[in-house]
C-alpha positions as CSV (number, residue, x, y, z in Angstrom):
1,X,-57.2,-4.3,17.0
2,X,-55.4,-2.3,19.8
3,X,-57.0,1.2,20.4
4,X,-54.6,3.5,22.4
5,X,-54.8,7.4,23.2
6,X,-51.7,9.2,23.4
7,X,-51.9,12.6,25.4
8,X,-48.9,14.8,23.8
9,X,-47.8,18.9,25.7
10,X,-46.0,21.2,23.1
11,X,-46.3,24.8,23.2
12,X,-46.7,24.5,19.3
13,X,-50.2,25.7,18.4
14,X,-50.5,23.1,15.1
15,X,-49.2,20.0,17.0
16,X,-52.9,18.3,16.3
17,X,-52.2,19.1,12.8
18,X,-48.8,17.7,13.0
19,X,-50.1,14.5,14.8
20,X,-52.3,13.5,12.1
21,X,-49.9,13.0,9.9
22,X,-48.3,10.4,12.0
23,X,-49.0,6.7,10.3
24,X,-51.7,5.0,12.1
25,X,-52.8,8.2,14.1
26,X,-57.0,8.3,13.1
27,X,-58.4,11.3,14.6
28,X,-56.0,14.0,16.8
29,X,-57.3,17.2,18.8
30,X,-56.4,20.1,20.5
31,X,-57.2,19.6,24.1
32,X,-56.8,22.4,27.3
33,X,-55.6,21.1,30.4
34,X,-52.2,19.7,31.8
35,X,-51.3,18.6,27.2
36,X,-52.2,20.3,24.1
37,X,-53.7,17.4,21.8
38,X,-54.8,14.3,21.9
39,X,-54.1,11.8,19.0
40,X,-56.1,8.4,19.0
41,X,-54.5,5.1,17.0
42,X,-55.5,2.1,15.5
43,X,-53.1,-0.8,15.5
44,X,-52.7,-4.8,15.2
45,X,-50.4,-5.4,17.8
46,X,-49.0,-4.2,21.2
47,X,-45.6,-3.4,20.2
48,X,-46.6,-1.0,17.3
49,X,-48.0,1.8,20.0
50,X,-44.0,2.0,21.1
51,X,-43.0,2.7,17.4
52,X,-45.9,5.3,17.0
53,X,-45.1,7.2,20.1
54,X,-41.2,7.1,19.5
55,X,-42.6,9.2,16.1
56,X,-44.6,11.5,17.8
57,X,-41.8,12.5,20.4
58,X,-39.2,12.9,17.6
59,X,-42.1,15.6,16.1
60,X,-39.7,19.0,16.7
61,X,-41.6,20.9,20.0
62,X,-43.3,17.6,22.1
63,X,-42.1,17.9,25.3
64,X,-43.8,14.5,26.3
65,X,-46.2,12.0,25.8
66,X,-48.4,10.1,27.8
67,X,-49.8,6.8,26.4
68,X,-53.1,5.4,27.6
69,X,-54.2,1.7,26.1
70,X,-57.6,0.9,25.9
71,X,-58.2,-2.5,28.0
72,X,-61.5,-4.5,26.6
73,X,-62.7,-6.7,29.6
């Protein structure tokens, strides 16, 4: 299992909301600070994170994403 955070800014006030309707997205956020909401995801493989954040920027009012994978030692 893959665990990756993806850190989204749109000036839309119900993005989090939005976010969790994203397949694979298990717990999103409103955050304050340089983005607006966080979502977390769950996934098999590498690959699917690109497929998952290719949703979330097509979501009308994300300006950009910024992915962060969680790296297991």
């Amino acid at each position: 299992m893959v665990r990756a955070v993806i850190l989204v800014k749109s000036p839309k006030k119900l993005i989090a909301a939005r976010l969790r309707k994203v397949d694979k997205v298990t717990e999103s956020f409103p955050v304050s600070g340089q983005y607006d909401a966080v979502a977390v995801i769950d996934v098999n493989e590498l690959f699917e994170i690109k497929d998952i954040t290719t949703q979330i920027q097509k979501i009308p009012g994300v300006i950009r994403t910024e992915t962060l994978v969680e790296v297991n030692p």
